[in-house]
Backbone as CSV, one residue per row, in Angstrom:
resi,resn,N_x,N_y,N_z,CA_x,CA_y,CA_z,C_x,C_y,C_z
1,UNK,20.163,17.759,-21.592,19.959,17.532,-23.026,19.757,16.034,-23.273
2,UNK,18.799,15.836,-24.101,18.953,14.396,-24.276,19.528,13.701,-25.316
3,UNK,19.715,12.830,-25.636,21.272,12.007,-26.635,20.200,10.992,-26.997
4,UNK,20.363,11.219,-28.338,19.374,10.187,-29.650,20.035,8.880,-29.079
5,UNK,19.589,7.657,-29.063,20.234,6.126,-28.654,21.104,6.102,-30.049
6,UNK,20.688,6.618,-31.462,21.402,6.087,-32.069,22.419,7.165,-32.760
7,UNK,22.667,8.209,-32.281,23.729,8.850,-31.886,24.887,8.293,-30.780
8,UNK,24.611,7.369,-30.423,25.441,6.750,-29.143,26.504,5.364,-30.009
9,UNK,27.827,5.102,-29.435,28.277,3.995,-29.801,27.304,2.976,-29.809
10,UNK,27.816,1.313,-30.009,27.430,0.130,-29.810,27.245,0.373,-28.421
11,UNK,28.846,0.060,-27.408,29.014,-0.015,-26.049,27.743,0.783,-25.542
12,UNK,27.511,2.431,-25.841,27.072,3.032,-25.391,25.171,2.877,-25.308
13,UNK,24.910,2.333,-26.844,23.562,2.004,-26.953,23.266,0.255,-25.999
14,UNK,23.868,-0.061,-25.895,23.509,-1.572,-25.071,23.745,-1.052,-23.533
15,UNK,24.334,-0.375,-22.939,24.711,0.210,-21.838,23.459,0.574,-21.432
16,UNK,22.909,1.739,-21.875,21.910,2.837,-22.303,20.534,1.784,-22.013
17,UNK,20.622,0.782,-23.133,19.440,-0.240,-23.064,19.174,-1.036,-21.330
18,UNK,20.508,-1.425,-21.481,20.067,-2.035,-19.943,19.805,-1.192,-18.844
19,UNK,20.153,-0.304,-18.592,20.078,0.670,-17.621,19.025,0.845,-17.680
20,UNK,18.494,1.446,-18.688,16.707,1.783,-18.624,15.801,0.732,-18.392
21,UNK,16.419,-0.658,-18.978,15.417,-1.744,-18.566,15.672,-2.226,-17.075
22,UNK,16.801,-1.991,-16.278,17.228,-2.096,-15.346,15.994,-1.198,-14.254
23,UNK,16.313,-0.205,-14.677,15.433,1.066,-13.387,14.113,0.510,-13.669
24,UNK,13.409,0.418,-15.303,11.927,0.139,-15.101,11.512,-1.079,-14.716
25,UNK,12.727,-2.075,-14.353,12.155,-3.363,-13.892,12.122,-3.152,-12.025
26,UNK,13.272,-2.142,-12.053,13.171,-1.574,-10.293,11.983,-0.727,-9.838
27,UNK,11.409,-0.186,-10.901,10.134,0.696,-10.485,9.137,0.048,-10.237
28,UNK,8.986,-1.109,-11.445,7.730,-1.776,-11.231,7.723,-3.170,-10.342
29,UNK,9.009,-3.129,-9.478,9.097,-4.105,-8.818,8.739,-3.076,-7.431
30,UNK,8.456,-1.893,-6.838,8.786,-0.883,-6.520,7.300,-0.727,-5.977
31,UNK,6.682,-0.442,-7.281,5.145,-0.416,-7.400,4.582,-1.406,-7.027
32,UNK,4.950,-2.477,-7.369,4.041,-4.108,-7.017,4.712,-4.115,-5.042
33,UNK,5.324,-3.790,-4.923,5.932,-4.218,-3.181,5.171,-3.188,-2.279
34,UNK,5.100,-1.864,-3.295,3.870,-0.886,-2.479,2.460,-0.668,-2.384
35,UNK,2.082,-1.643,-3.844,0.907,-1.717,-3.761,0.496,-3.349,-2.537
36,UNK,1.331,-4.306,-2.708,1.666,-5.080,-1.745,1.082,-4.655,-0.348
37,UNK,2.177,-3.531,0.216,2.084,-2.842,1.474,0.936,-2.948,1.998
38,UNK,0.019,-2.013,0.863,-0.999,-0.846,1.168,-2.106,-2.476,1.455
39,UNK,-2.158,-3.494,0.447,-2.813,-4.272,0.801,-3.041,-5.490,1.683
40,UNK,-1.927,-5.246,2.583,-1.735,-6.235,3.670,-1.958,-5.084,4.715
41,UNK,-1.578,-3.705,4.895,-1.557,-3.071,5.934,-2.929,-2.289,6.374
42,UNK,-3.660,-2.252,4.933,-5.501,-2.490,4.928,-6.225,-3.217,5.413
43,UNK,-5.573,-4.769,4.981,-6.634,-5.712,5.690,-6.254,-6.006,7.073
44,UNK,-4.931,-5.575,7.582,-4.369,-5.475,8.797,-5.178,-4.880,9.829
45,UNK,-5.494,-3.396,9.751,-6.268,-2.629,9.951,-7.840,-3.009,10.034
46,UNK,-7.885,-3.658,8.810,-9.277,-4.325,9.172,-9.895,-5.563,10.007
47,UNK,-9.006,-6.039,9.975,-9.038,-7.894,10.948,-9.009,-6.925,12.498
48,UNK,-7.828,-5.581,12.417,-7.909,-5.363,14.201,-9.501,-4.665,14.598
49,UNK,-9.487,-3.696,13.907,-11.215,-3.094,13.883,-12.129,-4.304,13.773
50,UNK,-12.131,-5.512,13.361,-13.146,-6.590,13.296,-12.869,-6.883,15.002
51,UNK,-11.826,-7.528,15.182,-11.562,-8.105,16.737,-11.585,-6.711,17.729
52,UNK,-11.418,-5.642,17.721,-11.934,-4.448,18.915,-13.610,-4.446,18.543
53,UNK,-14.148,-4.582,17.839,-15.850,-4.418,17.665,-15.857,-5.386,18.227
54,UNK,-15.548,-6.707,18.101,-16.136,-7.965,18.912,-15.916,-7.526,20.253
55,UNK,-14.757,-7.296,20.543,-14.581,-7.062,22.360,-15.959,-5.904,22.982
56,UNK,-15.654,-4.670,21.840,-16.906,-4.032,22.447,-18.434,-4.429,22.234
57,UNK,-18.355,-5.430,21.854,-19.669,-5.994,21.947,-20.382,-6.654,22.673
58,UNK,-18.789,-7.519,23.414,-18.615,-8.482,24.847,-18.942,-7.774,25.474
59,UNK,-18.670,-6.583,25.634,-19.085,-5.646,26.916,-19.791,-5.104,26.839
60,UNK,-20.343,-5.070,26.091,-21.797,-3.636,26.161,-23.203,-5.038,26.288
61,UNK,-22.625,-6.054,26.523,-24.220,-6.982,26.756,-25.181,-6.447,27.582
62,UNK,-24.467,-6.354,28.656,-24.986,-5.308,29.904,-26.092,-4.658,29.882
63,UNK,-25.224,-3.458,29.251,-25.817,-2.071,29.256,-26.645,-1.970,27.684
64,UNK,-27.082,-2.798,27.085,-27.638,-2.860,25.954,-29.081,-3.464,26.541
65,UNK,-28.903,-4.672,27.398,-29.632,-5.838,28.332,-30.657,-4.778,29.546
66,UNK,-30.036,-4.049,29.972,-30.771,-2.909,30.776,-30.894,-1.711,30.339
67,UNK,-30.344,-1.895,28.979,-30.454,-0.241,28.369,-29.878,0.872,29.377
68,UNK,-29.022,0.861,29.403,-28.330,1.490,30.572,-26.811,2.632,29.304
69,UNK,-27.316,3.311,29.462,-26.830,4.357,28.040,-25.429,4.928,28.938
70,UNK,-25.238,5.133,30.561,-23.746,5.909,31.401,-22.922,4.677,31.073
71,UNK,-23.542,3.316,31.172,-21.950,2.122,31.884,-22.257,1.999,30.039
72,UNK,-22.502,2.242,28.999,-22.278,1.873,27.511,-21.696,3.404,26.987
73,UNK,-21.522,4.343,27.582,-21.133,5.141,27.301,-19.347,5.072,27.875
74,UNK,-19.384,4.612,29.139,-18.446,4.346,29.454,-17.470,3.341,29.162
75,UNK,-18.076,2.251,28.579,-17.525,1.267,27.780,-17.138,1.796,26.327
76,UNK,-17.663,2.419,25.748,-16.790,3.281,24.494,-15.880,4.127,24.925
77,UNK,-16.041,4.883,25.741,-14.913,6.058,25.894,-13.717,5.363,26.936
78,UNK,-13.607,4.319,26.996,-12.439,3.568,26.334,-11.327,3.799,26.012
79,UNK,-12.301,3.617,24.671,-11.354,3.608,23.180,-10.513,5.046,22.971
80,UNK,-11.236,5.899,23.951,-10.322,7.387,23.470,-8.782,6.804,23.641
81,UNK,-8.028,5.789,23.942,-6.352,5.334,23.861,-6.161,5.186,22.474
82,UNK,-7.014,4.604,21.759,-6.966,4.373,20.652,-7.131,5.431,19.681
83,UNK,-5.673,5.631,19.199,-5.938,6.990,18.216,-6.365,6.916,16.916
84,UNK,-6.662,5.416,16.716,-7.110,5.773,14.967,-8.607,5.483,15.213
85,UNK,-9.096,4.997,16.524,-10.989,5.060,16.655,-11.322,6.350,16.645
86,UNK,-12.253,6.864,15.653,-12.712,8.493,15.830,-14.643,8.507,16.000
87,UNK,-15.029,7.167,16.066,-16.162,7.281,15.886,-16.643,5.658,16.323
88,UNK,-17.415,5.675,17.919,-17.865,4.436,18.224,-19.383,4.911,18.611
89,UNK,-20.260,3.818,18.535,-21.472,3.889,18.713,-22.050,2.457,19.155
90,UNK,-22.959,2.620,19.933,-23.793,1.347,20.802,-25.312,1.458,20.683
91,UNK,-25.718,0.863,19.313,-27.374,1.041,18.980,-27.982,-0.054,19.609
92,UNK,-29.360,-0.176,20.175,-30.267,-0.813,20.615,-30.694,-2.050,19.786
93,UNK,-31.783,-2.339,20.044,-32.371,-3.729,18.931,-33.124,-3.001,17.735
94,UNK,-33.988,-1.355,18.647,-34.216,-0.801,17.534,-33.447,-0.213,16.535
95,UNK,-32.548,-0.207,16.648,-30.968,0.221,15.750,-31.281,2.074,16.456
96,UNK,-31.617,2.230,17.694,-31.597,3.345,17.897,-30.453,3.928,18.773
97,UNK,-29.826,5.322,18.883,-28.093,5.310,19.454,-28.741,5.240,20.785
98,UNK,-27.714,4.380,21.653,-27.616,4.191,22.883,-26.913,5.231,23.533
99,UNK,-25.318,5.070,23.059,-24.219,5.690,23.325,-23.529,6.130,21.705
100,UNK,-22.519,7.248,22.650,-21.430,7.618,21.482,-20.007,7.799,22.332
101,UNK,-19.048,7.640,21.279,-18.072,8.367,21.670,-17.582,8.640,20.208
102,UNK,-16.695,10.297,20.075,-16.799,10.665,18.826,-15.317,11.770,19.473
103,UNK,-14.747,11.701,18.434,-13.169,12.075,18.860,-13.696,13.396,18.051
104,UNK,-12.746,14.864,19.008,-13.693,16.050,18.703,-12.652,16.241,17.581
105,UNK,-11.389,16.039,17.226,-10.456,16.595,16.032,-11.593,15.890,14.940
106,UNK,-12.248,14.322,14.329,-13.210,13.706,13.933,-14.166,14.580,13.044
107,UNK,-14.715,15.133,14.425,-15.818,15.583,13.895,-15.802,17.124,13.362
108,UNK,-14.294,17.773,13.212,-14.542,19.208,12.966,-14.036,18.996,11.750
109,UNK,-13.618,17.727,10.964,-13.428,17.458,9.909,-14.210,16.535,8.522
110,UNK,-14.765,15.817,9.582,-15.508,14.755,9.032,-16.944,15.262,7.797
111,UNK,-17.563,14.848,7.145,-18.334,15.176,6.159,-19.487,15.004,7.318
112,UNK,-20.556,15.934,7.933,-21.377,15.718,8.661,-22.514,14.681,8.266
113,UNK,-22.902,14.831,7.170,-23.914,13.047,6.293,-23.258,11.887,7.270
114,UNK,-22.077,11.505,7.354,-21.538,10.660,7.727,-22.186,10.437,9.192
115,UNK,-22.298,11.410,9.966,-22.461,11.847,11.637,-24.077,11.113,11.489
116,UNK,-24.805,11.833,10.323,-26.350,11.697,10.226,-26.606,10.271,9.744
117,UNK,-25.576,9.499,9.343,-26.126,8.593,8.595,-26.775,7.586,9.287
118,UNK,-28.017,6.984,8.682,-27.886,5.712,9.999,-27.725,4.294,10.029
119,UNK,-27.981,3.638,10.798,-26.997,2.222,10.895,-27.330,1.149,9.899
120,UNK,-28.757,1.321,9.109,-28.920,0.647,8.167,-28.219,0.941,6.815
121,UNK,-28.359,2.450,6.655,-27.194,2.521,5.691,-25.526,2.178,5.472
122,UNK,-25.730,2.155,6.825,-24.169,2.306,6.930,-23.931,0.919,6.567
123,UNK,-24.721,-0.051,7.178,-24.333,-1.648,6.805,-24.313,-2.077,4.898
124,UNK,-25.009,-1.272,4.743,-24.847,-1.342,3.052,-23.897,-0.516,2.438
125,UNK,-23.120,0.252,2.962,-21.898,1.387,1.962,-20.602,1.414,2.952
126,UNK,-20.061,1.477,1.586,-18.388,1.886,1.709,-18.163,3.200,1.666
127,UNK,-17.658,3.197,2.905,-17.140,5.168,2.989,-15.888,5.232,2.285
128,UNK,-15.857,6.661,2.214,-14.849,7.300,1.958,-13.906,7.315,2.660
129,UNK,-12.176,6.901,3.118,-11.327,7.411,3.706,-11.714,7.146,4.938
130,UNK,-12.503,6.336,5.196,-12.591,5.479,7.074,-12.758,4.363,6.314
131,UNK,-12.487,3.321,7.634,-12.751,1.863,7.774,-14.003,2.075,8.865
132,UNK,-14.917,1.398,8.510,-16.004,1.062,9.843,-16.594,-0.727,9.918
133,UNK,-16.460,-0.709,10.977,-17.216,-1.995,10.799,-18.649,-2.353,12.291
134,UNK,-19.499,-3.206,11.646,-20.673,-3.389,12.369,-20.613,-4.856,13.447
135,UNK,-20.655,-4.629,14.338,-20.732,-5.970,14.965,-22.080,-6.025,15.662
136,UNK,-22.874,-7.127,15.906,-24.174,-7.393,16.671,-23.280,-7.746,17.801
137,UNK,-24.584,-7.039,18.710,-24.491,-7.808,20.352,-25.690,-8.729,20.605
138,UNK,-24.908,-10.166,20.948,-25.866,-11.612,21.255,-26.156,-11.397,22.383
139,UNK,-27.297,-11.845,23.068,-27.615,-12.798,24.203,-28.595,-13.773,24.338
140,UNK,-27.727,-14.864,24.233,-28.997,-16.274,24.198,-29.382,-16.040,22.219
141,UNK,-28.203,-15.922,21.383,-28.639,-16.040,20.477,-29.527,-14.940,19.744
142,UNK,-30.143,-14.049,20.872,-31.042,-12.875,20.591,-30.134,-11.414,20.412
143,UNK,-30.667,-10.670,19.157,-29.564,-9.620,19.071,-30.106,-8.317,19.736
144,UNK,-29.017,-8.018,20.962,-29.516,-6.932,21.845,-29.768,-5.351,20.986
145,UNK,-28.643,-5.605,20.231,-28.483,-4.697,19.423,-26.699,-5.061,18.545
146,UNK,-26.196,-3.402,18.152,-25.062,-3.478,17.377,-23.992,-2.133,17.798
147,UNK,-22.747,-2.554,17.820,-21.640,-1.610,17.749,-21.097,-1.504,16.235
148,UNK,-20.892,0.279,16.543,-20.238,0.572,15.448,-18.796,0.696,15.459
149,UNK,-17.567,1.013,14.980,-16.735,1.555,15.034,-16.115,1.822,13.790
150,UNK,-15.336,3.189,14.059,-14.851,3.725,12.485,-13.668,4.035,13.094
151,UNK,-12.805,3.747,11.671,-11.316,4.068,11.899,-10.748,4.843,10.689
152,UNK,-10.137,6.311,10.801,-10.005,7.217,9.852,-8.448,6.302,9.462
153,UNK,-8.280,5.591,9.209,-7.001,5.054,8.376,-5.562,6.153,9.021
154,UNK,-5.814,6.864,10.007,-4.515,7.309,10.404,-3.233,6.049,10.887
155,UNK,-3.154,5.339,11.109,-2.076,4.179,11.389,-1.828,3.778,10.099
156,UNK,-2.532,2.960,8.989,-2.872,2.742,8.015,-1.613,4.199,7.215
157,UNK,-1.734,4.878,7.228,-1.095,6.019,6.234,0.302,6.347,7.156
158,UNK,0.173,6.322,8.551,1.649,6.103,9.071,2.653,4.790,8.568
159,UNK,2.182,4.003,8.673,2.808,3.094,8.413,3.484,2.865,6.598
160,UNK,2.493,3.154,5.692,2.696,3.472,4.544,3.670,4.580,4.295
161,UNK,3.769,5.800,5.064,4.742,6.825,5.277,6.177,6.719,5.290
162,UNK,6.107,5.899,6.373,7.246,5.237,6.571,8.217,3.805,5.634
163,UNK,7.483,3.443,5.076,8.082,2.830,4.112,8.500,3.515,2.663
164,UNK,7.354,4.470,2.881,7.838,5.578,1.401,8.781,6.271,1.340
165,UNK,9.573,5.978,2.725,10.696,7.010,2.490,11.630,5.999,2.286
166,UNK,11.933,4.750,1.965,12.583,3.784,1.935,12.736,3.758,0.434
167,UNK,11.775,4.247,-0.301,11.344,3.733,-1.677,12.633,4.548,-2.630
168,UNK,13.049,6.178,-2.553,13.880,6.199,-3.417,15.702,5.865,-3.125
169,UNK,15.688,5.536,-1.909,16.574,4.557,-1.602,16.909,3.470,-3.066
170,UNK,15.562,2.552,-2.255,15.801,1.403,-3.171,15.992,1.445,-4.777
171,UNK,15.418,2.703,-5.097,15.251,3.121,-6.459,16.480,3.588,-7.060
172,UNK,17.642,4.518,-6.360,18.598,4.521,-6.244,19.769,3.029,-6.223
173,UNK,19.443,2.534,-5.600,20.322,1.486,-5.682,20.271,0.511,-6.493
174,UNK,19.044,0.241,-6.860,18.670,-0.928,-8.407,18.925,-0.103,-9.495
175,UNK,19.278,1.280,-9.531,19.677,1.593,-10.723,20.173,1.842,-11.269
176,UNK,21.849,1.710,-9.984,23.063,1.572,-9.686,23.728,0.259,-10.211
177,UNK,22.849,-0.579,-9.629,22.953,-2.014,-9.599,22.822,-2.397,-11.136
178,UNK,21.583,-1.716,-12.018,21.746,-1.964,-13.113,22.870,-1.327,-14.459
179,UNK,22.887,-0.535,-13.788,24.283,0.478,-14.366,25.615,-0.372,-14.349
180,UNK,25.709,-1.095,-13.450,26.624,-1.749,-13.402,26.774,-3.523,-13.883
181,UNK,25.531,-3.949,-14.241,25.217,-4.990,-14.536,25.135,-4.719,-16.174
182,UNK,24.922,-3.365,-16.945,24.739,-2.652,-18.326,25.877,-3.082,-17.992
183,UNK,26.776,-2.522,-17.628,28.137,-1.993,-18.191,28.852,-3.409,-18.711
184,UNK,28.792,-4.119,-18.159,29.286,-5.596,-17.545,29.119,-6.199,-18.677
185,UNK,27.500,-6.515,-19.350,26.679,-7.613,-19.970,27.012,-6.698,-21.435
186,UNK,27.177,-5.168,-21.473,27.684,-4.603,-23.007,29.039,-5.258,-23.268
187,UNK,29.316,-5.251,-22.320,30.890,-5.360,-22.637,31.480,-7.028,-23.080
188,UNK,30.256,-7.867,-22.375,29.850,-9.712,-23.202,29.682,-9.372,-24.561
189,UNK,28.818,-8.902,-24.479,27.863,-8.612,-25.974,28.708,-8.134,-27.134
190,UNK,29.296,-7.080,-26.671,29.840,-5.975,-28.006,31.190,-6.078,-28.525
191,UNK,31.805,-7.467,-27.382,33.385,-7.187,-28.053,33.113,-8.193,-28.812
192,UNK,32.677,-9.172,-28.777,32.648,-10.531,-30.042,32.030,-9.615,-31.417
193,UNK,30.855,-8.467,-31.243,30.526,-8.114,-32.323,31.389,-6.729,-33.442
194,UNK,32.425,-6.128,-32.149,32.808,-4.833,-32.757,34.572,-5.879,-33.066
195,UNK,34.833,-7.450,-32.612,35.989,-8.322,-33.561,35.748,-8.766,-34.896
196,UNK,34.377,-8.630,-35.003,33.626,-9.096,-36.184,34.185,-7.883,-37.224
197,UNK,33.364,-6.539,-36.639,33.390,-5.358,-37.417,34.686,-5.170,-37.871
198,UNK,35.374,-4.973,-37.153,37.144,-5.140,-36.744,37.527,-5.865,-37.892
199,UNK,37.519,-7.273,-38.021,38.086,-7.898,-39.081,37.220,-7.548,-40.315
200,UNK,36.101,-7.645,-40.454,35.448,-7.221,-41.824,36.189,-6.121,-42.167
201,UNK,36.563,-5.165,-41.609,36.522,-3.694,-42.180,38.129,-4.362,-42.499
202,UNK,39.410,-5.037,-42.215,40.627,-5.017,-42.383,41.012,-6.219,-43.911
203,UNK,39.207,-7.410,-43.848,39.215,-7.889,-45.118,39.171,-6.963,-46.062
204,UNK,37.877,-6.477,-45.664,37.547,-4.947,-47.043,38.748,-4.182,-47.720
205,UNK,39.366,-3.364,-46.118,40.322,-2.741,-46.865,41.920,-3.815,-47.346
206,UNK,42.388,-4.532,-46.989,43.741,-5.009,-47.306,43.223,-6.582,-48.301
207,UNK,42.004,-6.521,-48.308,41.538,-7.620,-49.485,42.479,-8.802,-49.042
208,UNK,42.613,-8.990,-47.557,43.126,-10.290,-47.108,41.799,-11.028,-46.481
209,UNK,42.141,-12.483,-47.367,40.739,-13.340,-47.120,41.102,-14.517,-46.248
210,UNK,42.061,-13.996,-45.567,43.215,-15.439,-44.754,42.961,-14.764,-43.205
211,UNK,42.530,-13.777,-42.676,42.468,-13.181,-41.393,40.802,-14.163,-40.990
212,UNK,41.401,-14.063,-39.582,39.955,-15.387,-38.837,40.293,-14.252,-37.830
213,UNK,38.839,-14.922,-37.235,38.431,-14.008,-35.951,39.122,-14.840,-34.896
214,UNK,40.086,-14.334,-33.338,40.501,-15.346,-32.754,39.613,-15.812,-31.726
215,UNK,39.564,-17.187,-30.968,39.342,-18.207,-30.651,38.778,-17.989,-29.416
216,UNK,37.717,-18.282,-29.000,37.666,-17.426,-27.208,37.154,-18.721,-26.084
């Protein structure tokens, strides 16, 4: 049932007040530390997918250089250790596929457009629910071609997981914390004002104009 604030004592309405300003300053401190998370553990994710495309780029000079599609095939499949790579690719100068490696859980889920898309598009759009990124392969300054790699954000959402279960913890305890910081800061507040009430109401009734409030 819920209780009107001004159905409530003094004590009870200043209590009442802080508590609620207490939890919503814990929520939205709550919200800002998770939206925080999500945006350090994004670009986290993204700086490592930037530095694994460079490495596979170091290596596929080779087999890009002789067009050699088994040792660039073999240089992606690799990455099968890596469980959040679901999708690597090694295009030519003509941006045509060399190699693949394509994680089969990936692809029995994945939006197939995505599979079809090709590398010029891809350098212009933001997918949905993957990270991908494009790296060129140099030699002598000349671009042999480009690696792809995509990362379905599975680490990315573990890691976020795991802090979410931390969250009504903390939510719990700041609102504990403020419950008890209400109780505390009513109890500053309301006795200087209910000595006030106190003596007014004992001028009123006994029409004594000689009573003072005492001294604190």
């Amino acid at each position: 049932m819920i209780i009107k604030l001004s159905n409530l004592s003094l004590r009870g309405q200043l209590t009442s007040i802080g508590l609620f300003s207490g939890a919503l300053v814990a929520l939205i401190i709550v919200a800002l530390i998770g939206f925080m998370q999500y945006q350090y553990s994004h670009d986290d994710a993204k700086n490592q997918l930037q530095a694994l495309s460079k490495l596979i780029a170091a290596q596929s000079t080779a087999s890009l250089a002789f067009h050699d599609p088994n040792s660039a095939l073999e240089n992606l499949n690799s990455l099968s250790v890596k469980s959040e790579i679901v999708l690597a690719r090694i295009y030519d100068s003509e941006d045509q596929l060399l190699a693949e490696y394509l994680k089969p859980s990936f692809a029995d889920e994945v939006d197939q457009e995505i599979l079809t898309m090709s590398l010029e598009r891809m350098q212009s759009q933001i997918l949905d629910n993957v990270l991908h990124h494009i790296e060129a392969v140099y030699l002598e300054d000349k671009i042999l071609g480009h690696v792809l790699l995509m990362d379905d954000n599975s680490l990315l959402r573990k890691r976020l997981e795991k802090r979410l279960i931390f969250t009504p913890f903390i939510l719990i305890f700041a609102t504990f914390l403020a419950f008890l910081l209400a109780v505390r800061s009513q109890r500053i507040i309301s006795q200087p004002i209910l000595e006030i009430t106190k003596v007014m109401q004992e001028v009123s009734d006994k029409k004594n104009y000689h009573l003072r409030i005492s001294g604190r």
